[in-house]
N, C-alpha and C positions, 0 to 999 in steps of 0.2 A: 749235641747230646753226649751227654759222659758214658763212655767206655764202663763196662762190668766184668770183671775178671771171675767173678765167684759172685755170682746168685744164688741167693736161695740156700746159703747153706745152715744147718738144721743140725741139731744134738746127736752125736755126742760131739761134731764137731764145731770150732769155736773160727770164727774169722775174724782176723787182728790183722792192723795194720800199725806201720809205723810214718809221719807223715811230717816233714820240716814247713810250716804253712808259709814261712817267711814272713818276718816281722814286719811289722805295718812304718811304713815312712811316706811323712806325708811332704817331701819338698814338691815343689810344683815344676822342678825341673829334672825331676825323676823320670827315668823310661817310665811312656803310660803302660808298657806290659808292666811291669813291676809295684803300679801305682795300686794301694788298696782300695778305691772306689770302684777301681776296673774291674779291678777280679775277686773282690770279696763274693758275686754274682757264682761267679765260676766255679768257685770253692763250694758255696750252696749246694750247686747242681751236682756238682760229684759226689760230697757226702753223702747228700740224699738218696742218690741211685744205691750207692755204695753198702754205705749204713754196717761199717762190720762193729763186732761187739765192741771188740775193743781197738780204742784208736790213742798210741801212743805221739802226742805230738811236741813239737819244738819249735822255738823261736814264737809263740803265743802272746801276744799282751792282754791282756786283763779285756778289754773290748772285743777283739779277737777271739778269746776264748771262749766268750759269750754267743758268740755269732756261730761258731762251730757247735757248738753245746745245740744252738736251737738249730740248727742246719741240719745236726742229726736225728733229730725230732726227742719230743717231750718227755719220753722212755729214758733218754739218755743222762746219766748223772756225769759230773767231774769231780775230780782231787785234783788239789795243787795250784800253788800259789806263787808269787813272783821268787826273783832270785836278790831282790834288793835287802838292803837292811830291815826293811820293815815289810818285808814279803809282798814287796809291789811290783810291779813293772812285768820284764818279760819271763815265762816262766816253760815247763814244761808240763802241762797238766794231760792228765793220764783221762780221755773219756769213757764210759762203759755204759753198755745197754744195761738197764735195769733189771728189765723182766727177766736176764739171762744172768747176768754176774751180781754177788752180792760183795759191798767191800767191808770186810771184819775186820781190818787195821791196817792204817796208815802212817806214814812217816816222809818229811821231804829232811833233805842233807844237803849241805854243798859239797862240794868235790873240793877239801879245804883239810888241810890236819886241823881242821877244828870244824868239822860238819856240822856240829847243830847251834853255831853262831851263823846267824843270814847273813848275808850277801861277803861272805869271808872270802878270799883267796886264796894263795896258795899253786903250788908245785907248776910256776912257770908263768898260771893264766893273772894276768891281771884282769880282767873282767869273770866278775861273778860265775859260778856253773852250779847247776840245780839237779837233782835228782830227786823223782817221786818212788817211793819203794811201797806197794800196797800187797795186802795179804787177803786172794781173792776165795770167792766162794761158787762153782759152778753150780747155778740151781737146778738144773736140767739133768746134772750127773752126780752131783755133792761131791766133786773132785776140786780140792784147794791147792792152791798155788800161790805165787809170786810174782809181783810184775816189778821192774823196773825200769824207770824211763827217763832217759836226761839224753845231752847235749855234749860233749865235748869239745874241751876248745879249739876254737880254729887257727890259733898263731903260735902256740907253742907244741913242737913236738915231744918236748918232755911232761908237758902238761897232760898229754895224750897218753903219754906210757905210763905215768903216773894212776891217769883216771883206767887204763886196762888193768891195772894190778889190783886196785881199788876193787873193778867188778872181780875180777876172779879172786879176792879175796872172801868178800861178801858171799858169792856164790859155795864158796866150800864151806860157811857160816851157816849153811841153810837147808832145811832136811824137806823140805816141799820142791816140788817139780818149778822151773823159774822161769818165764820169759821175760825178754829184755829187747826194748826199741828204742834206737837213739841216731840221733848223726853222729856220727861217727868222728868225722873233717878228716879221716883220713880213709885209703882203701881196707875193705875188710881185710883182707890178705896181706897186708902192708906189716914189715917188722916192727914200727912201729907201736901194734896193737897188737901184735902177739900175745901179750900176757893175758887176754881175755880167754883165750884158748886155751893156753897153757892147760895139760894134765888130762884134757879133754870135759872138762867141768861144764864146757859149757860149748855148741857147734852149730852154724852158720845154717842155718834152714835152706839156703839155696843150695847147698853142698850135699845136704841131709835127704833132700824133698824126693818123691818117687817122682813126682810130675813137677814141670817147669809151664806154666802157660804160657812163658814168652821169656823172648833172649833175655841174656842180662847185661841189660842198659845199666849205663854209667846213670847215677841218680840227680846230679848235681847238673844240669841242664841249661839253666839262669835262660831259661824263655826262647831257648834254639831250637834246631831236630836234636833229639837224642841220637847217643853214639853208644854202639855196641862197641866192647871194650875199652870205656872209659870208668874213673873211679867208681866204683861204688860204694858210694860213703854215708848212708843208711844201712842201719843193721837191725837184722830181727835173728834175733839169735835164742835158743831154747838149752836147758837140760837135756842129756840124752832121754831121760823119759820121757820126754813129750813126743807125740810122734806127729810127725810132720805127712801132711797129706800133699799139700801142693804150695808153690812158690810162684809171684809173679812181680813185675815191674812194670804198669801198665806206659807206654811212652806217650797214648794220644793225647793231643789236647783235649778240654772242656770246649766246646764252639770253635772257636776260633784263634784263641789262646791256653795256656795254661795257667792253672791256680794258684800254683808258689813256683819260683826258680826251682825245686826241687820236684822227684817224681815221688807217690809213696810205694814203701815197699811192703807188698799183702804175702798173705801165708793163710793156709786155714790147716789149724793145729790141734788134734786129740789128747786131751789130757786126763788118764784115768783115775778113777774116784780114791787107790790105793799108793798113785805115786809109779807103780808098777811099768814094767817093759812095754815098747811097742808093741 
């Protein structure tokens, strides 16, 4: 049975998660934990319990995102498209409950000095990086915001500093309250993502949160026991105006295994109709 960190939570406040599904590979000499027909099952069962409004995710393929899409049941809309030339392949699509968020504009970018050519490169990554930037609508409060959600590269450390300055650029670009979910690939606290910090523009919900429902597990697991004090390299990070109610990292497995090498990381977050202070 999958773990529930936050049940039932209910207007004004909002449950978001950020979530690395891991990309579907289909060799046949792949660990079976890590095999998609294993645990496509498992992914089901958690979303389904789970079900927060918004679920920012990464490493997605097109089939994939479709499975999560219906896994969180029929309410649930996406944005976002692949990170390829022709907007195919793996992508970071941004899912939201319906009946609760409405989305009034969208935009996907690569993480590229040339962001609205697909599948561009750029500052280090030689593999594509995608970011979905949507301009949300709370129907429950009519408080608007921002979401943005991509992936960060994993092999280049400059790519990384790059795409931190990137976010904290955008963010000081932007007069609505912002959240933001992504891997990271590196630790939140790490000098090399600093720049997302910088000025205070933008602060780590686990840092932020009055309540912790559980340690902070390192995120990046790849199908072991989690470890307290290992990287945490998901991030959900907010505006100071949004005010953070509670932060978790659930570590259990789905049954008997886990649903991606990665844990996701929840938050359930208040975001007022005016933009305004905690």
């Amino acid at each position: 049975m999958a773990g529930i960190l936050f049940p039932h939570v209910e207007a004004p406040d909002l449950h978001v998660m950020s979530f690395n599904i891991r990309r579907r590979f289909d060799r046949i000499t792949w660990p079976p934990a890590d095999r998609w027909p294993m645990r496509k099952q498992r992914l089901r069962t958690f979303l389904g319990a789970n079900r927060p409004h918004l679920l920012g995710s990464q490493e997605a393929m097109p089939d994939q995102a479709s499975w999560v899409q219906a896994s969180l049941g029929s309410q649930y809309g996406r944005i976002g498209l692949g990170r390829g030339k022709n907007r195919d392949g793996e992508g970071t699509p941004l899912f939201y409950d319906r009946d609760r968020i409405e989305v009034e504009d969208w935009e996907q970018v690569m993480l590229s000095d040339t962001p609205d050519v697909p599948g561009s490169t750029g500052w280090g990554n030689t593999i594509p990086r995608v970011a979905v930037i949507a301009r949300l609508r709370d129907r429950a409060t009519d408080a608007r915001f921002t979401f943005v959600n991509t992936h960060f590269d994993a092999f280049s450390r400059r790519a990384r500093r790059r795409s931190a300055t990137w976010l904290h650029d955008l963010v000081a670009r932007r007069e609505l309250p912002l959240v933001f979910t992504a891997d990271v690939n590196a630790h939140i606290r790490s000098a090399e993502l600093a720049g997302m910090l910088a000025d205070g523009l933008l602060v780590d919900t686990w840092s932020y949160a009055p309540a912790r429902r559980t340690a902070e597990w390192g995120t990046f697991n790849n199908y072991a026991a989690p470890r307290v004090g290992a990287r945490r390299i998901d991030a959900l990070l907010v505006t100071p105006d949004v005010g953070v109610r509670a932060v978790g990292i659930d570590p259990r497995p789905t049954g008997t295994q886990w649903p991606s090498d990665h844990l996701p990381v929840q938050a359930v977050l208040r975001i007022h109709p005016s933009g305004g202070p905690r």
